[in-house]
FILOTOR-366064 format. One record per residue (C-alpha): x, y, z; residue number from 1. Coordinates in steps of 0.2 Angstrom, whole numbers, plus 5000, padded with zeros to 4 digits. Example, Ala and Ser with C-alpha at 12.3 -4.5 7.8 and 13.67 -1.06 7.14 Angstrom:
// FILOTOR-366064
5062,4978,5039,1
5068,4995,5036,2
This chain:
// FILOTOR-366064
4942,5046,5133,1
4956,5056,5138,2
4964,5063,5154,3
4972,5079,5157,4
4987,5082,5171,5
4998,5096,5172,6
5004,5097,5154,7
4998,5079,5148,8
4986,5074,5138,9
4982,5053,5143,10
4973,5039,5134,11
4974,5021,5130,12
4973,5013,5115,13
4965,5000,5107,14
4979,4989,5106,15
4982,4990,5125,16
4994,5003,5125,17
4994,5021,5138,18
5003,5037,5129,19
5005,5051,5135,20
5006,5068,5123,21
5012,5087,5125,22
4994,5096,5128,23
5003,5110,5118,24
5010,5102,5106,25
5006,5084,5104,26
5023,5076,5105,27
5024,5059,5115,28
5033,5062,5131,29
5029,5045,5138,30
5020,5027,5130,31
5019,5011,5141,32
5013,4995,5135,33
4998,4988,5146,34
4997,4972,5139,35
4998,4962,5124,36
4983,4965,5112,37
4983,4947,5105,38
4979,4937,5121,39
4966,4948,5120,40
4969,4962,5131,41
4964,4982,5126,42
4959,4997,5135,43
4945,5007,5130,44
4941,5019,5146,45
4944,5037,5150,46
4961,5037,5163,47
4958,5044,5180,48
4971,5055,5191,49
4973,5055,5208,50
4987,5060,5218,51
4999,5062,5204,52
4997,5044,5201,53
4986,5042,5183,54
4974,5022,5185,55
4970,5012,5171,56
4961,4997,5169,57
4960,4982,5156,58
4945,4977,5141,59
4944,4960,5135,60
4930,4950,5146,61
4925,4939,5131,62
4943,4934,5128,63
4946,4927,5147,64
4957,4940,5151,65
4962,4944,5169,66
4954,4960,5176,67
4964,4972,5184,68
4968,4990,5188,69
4987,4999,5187,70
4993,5015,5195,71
5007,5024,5186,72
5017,5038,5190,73
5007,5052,5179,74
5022,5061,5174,75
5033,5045,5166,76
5023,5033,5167,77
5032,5021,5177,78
5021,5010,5185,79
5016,5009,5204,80
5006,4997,5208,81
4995,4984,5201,82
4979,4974,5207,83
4970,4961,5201,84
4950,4959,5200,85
4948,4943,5199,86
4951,4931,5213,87
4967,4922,5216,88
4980,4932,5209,89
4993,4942,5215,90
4994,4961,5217,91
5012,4971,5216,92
5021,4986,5220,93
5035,4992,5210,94
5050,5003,5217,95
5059,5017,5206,96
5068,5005,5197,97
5053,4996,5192,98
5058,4980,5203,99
5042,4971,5206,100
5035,4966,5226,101
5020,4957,5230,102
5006,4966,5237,103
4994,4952,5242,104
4985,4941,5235,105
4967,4947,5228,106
4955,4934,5239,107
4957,4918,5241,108
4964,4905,5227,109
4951,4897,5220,110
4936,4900,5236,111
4922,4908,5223,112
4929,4899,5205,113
4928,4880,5204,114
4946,4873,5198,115
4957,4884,5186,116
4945,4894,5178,117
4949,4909,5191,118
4966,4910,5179,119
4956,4914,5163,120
4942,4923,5173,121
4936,4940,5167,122
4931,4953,5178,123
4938,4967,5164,124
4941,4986,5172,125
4934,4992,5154,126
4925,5008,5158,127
4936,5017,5170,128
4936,5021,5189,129
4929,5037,5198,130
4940,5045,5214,131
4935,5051,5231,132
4948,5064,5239,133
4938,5061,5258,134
4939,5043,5256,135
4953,5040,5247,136
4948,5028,5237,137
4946,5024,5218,138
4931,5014,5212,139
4931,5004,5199,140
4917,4992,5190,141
4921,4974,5185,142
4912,4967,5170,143
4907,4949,5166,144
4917,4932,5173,145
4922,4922,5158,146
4915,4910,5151,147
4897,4916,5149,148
4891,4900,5153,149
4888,4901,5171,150
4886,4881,5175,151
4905,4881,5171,152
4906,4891,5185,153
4899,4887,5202,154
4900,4899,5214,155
4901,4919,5216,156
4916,4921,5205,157
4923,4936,5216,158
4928,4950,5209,159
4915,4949,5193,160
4901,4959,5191,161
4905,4970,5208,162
4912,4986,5212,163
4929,4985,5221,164
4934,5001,5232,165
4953,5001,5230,166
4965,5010,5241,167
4973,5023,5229,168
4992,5026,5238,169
4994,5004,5241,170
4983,4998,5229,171
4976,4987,5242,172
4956,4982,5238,173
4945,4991,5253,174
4928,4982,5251,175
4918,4976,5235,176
4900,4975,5234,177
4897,4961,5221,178
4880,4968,5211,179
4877,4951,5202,180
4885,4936,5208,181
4887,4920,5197,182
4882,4929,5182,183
4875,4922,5168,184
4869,4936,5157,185
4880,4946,5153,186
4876,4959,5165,187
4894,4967,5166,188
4896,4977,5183,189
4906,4992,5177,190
4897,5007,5178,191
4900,5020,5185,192
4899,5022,5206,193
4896,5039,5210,194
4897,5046,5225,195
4889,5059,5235,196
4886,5065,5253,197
4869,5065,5263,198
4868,5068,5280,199
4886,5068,5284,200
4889,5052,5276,201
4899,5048,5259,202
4887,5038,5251,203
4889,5031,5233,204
4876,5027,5217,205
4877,5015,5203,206
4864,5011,5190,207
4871,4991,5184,208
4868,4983,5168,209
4853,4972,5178,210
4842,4983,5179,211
4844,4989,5199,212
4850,5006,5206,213
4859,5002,5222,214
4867,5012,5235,215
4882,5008,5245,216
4892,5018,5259,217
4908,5025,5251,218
4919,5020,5266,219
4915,5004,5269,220
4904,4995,5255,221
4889,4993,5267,222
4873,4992,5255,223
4860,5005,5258,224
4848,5003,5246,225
4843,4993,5231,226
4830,4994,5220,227
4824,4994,5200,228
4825,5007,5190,229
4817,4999,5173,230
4802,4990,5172,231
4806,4973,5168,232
4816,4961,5175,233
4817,4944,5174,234
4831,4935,5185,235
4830,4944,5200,236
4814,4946,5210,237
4823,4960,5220,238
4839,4961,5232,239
4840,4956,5249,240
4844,4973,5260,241
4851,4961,5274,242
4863,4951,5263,243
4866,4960,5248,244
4861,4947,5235,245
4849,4944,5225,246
4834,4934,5225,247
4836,4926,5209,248
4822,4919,5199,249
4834,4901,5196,250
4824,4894,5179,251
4827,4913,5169,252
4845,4907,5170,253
4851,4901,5153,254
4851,4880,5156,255
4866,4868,5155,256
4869,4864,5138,257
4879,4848,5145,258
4870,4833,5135,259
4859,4844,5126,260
4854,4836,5112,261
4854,4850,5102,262
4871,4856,5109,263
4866,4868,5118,264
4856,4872,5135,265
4839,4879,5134,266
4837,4897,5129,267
4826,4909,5140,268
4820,4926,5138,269
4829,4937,5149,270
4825,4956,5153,271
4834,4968,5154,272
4848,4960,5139,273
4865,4963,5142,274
4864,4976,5133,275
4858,4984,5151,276
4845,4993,5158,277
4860,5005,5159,278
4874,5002,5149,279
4894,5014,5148,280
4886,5029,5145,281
4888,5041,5162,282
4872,5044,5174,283
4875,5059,5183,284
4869,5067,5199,285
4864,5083,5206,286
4868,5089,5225,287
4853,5103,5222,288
4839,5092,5218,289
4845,5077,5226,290
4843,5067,5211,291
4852,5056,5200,292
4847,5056,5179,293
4851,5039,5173,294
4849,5034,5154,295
4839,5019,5154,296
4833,5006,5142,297
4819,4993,5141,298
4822,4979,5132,299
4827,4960,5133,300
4834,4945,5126,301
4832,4927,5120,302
4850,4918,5126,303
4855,4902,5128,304
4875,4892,5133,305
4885,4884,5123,306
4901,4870,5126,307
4915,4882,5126,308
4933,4881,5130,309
4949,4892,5133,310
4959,4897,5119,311
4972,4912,5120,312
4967,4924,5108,313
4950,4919,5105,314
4932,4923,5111,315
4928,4915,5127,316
4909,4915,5128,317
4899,4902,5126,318
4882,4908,5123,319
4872,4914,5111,320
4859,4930,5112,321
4846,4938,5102,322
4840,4955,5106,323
4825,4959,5109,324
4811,4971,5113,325
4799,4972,5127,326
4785,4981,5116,327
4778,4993,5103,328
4783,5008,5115,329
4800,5018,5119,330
4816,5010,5126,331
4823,5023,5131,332
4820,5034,5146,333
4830,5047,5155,334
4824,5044,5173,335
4825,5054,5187,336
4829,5044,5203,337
4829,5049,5221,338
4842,5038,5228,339
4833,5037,5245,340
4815,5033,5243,341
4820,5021,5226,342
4808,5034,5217,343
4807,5038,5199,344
4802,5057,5200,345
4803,5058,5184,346
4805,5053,5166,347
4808,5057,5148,348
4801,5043,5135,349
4814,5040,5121,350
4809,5029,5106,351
4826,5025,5102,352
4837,5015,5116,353
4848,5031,5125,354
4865,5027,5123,355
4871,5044,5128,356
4879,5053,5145,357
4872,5064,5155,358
4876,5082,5163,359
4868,5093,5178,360
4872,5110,5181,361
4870,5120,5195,362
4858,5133,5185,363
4844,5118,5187,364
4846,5108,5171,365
4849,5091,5164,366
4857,5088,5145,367
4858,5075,5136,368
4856,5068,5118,369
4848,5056,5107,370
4851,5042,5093,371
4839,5054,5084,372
4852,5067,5085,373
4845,5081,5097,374
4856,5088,5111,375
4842,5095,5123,376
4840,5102,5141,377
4826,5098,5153,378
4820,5104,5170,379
4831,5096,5183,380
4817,5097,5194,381
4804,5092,5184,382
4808,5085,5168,383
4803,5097,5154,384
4810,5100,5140,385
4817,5118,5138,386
4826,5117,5122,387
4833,5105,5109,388
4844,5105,5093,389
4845,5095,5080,390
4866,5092,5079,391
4865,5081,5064,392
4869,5062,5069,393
4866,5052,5083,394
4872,5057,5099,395
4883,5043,5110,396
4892,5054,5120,397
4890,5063,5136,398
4889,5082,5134,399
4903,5094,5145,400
4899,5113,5149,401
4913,5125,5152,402
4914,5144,5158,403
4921,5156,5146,404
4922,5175,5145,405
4909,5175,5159,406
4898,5165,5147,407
4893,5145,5153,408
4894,5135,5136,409
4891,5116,5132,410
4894,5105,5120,411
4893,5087,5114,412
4903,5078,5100,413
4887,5069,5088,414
4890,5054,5078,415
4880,5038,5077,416
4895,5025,5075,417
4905,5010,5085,418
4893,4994,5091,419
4878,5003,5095,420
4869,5003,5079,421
4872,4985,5077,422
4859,4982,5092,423
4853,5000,5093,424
């Protein structure tokens, strides 16, 4: 995705790179280099802007990478700061001459990661950030520490799988909430935390690849809620409101494959797969109804570790998967939430998996579209469907609405492609 400031047009590229383009005539007035591509490093997300500064973060999880997020001056693309979100390494600042100073060090060296796989650990920015102007701070999702294999691991492996509430002028990290500590499925925490305000309080809400909706105080992290919003799930029985972790179900986590036999660990069935009870595509929330619409999915997987070790370049994963479904039914379900009571108010059954973003308005409705190609509108309030159209192809992208002429439009780009249909 792109981001628009002033007279720029900003993206990343695939190859880790951050250009900036003429929004009237696409010349490059600025290009940075973010990383380099063959250690494995990319960026794949949507930039965000806030105050004049343009944030990025870094893909790469199954290549070991090191997560972190960068500020750049929006304008020339000089950077500003930098952050790490993985535990142990350093942040920095950067003056107008691009001189670098530390800014702390994320954590504690080595506290949540057993010997040096902190260095090699994961935790990729990939989807993006969201911003609060009140708070001042930028949110960003962490996905998966590396390896897979979690008994490589021991311990939480801060700052995987959370979301990290960073200081947008310093850079300094605020409070992180970590949704799924030690993981070992894959369930990247990245989505989306989006916040809203409830009885004078800045509260935010974030549907995780796990399969539980929780709700965290924008200011300081404190957890507020937490509860399912798919069916199934297999390694958590819930999460503890007091501690903030979860009550894990310890023999639905993939076994040790050290002296397997087979050479590897026992595989179990796991729901939901990492493929997420909610996955990149946007949820969104409507201050009217009170309501977040989250795109959900109901299936699971077979997985199992592997030996693995560190390689520069090269995937980092050490498990193997197979995905699954739960049943004969839909796996999809656009689900209306009520972030207080940890209700589903209500749903609409897809048969293929959603993989699609979602928009509210203010004139009561809810759009979204469908691998079977429909863009439709439903009831905010209640769920029914009041139109659909048939664009085509596949739909995998959120859909905007714009005013124009005194007109409200909206619209959605449609095309089934990328790494959905391989498990879709």
């Amino acid at each position: 995705g792109a981001a628009i400031y002033d007279n720029l047009v900003i993206f990343g590229t695939l190859d880790a790179q951050i250009v900036a383009l003429n929004a009237a005539t696409g010349e490059v007035v600025w290009k940075e280099k973010i990383d380099n591509f063959a250690d494995g490093y990319s960026n794949t997300a949507a930039p965000i802007i806030a105050n004049g500064l343009v944030m990025t973060g870094v893909s790469g999880g199954e290549f070991g990478v090191v997560g972190r997020v960068e500020a750049r001056d929006a304008k020339t693309g000089r950077m500003v700061w930098m952050r790490p979100t993985v535990e142990g390494h350093m942040g920095y600042t950067y003056d107008k001459d691009g001189k670098a100073s530390e800014n702390g060090i994320s954590g504690t060296t080595g506290k949540s990661w057993p010997g040096d796989l902190w260095k090699t650990g994961g935790a990729a920015t990939w989807l993006g950030g969201t911003y609060n102007a009140k708070t001042g701070l930028i949110y960003f999702g962490t996905g998966n520490p590396a390896p897979w294999n979690s008994h490589l691991r021991k311990g939480d492996n801060l700052y995987s799988c959370s979301t990290v509430a960073i200081d947008a002028k310093t850079g300094k990290i605020v409070w992180h909430y970590q949704n799924t500590p030690n993981d070992g499925w894959d369930f990247d925490g990245v989505n989306e935390f989006v916040t809203y305000e409830e009885g004078g309080r800045i509260l935010g809400g974030k549907a995780d690849r796990n399969g539980f909706f929780y709700v965290n105080d924008a200011k300081t992290g404190q957890l507020v809620n937490a509860f399912p919003f798919v069916k199934k799930i297999t390694w958590a029985t819930g999460i503890d409101l007091k501690t903030g972790r979860p009550n894990y179900v310890p023999e639905n986590r993939p076994g040790d494959p050290t002296g397997a036999t087979e050479g590897k660990g026992k595989s179990v069935f796991s729901a939901p797969s990492f493929l997420g009870g909610k996955n990149q595509m946007p949820m969104a929330y409507s201050p009217d109804t009170k309501l977040f619409y989250v795109p959900s999915n109901e299936w699971g997987m077979e997985i199992w570790n592997e030996p693995i070790a560190y390689k520069k370049g090269a995937a980092y994963l050490g498990a193997g998967f197979t995905i699954k479904t739960l049943n004969d039914g839909p796996i999809g379900a656009l689900r209306a939430v009520d972030p207080k009571t940890g209700k589903i108010v209500w749903e609409a059954p897809n048969n293929a998996p959603l993989w699609g973003g979602v928009l509210t308005t203010g004139g009561n409705l809810v759009f979204w579209g469908t691998p079977e190609g429909f863009l439709q509108a439903a009831d905010a309030k209640t769920g029914k469907i009041v139109w659909k159209f048939q664009t085509g192809s596949g739909i995998v992208a959120p859909p905007i609405t714009w005013d124009q002429g005194g007109e409200q439009y909206v619209a959605v780009a449609s095309g089934w492609g990328g790494a959905v249909p391989l498990w879709g």
